[in-house]
C-alpha positions in Angstrom: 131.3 101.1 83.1 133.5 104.0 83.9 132.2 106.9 85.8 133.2 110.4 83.8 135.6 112.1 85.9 134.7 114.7 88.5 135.1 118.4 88.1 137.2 118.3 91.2 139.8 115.1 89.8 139.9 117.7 86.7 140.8 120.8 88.9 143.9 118.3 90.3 144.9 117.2 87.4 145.4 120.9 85.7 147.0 122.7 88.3 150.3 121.6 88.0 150.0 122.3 84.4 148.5 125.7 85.0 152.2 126.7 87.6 154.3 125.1 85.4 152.9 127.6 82.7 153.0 130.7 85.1 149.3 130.9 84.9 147.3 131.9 88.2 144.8 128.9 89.3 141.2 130.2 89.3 138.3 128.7 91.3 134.7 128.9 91.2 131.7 128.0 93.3 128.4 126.9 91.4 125.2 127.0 94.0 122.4 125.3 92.6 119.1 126.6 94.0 115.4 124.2 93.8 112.1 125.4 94.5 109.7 122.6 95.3 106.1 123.8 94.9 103.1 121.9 95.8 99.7 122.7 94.5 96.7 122.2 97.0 93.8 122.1 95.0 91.2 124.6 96.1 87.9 123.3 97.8 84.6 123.6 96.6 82.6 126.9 98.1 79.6 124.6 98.8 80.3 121.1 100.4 77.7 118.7 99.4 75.5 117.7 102.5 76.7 114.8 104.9 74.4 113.2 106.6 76.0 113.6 110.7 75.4 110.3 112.7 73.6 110.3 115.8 75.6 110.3 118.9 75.2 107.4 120.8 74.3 107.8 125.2 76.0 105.6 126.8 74.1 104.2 130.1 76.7 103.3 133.0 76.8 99.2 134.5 78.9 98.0 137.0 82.4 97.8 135.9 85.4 95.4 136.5 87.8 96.9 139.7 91.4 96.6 136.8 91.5 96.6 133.1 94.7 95.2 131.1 97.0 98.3 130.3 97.5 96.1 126.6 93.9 96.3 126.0 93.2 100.0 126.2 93.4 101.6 122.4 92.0 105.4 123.1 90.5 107.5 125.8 88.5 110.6 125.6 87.8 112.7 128.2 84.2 113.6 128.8 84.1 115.7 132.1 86.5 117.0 134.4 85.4 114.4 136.9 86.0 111.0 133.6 87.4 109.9 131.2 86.2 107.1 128.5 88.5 104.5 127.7 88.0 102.7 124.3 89.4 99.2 125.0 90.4 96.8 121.9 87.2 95.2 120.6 85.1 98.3 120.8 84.5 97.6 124.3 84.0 100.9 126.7 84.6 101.5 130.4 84.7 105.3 132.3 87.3 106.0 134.6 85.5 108.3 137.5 88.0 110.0 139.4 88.1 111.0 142.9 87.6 114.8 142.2 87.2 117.0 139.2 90.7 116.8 137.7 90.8 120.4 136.2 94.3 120.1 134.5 92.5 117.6 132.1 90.8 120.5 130.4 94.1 122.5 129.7 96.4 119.6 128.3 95.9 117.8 125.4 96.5 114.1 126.7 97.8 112.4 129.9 99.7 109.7 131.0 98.2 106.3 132.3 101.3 104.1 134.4 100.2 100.6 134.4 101.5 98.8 137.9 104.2 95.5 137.1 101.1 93.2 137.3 99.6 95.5 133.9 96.7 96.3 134.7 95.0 99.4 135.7 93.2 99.3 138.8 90.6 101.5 140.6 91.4 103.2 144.5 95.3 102.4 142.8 96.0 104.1 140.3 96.3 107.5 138.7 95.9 109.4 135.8 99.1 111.6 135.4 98.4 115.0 133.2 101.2 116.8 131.4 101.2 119.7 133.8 102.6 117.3 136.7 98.8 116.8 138.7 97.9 113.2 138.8 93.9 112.9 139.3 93.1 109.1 141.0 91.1 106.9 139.5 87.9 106.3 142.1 85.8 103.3 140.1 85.0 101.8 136.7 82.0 101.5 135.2 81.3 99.4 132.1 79.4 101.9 129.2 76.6 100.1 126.8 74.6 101.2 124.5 70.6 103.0 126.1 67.8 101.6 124.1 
């Protein structure tokens, strides 16, 4: 199946017609504008009651002296002075560091550097923060459920 032939192939083709008949070639320029609207449909004035889960406290055991960079699937920091790191398996360990780590508060997010062996030590290792500090990482300690 042919394709029907372009404006442009047509322009070609009639311009040596067009000087051979002392006409002037004209040209035009379409633009072809779109507006894409999307609707967001408007939320109800009264949201119907959720029922808000307990939080759970979390009692500290010892903890292991590394953890496996792989392992680790999300952190939250919960004081200037640790972070809670949410391994793979639901499993959670703090990270207390040696001092309160103030930039923590300021930056959304920070860098953790696993060493060649990959894992994440304690008295080694660092957590790096966006503005350039790096707060050490002072011990583990393993987070379960209080009764």
């Amino acid at each position: 199946m042919r394709a029907p032939p372009s404006p442009l192939s047509l322009l070609v083709l009639l311009a040596p017609a067009a000087v051979l008949a002392d006409r002037p070639v004209q040209a035009g320029q379409l633009t072809i504008r779109e507006r894409v609207i999307i609707r967001v449909p408007r939320m109800p004035t009264q949201a119907p009651p959720v029922a808000v889960p307990t939080p759970i406290k979390w009692r500290e055991r010892k903890g292991p002296k590394c953890i496996p960079a792989q392992r680790m699937a999300g952190a939250m920091v919960t004081s200037p002075r640790q972070v809670d790191l949410v391994l793979i398996g639901g499993k959670r360990i703090r990270a207390k560091l040696d001092g309160a780590c103030r930039p923590l508060d300021f930056y959304a997010g920070f860098y953790l550097r696993p060493a060649r062996d990959g894992m994440i030590c304690a008295d080694r290792d660092a957590i790096k923060v966006r503005s350039g500090a790096s707060c050490g990482i002072d011990e583990f300690k393993a987070l379960v459920p209080a009764k």
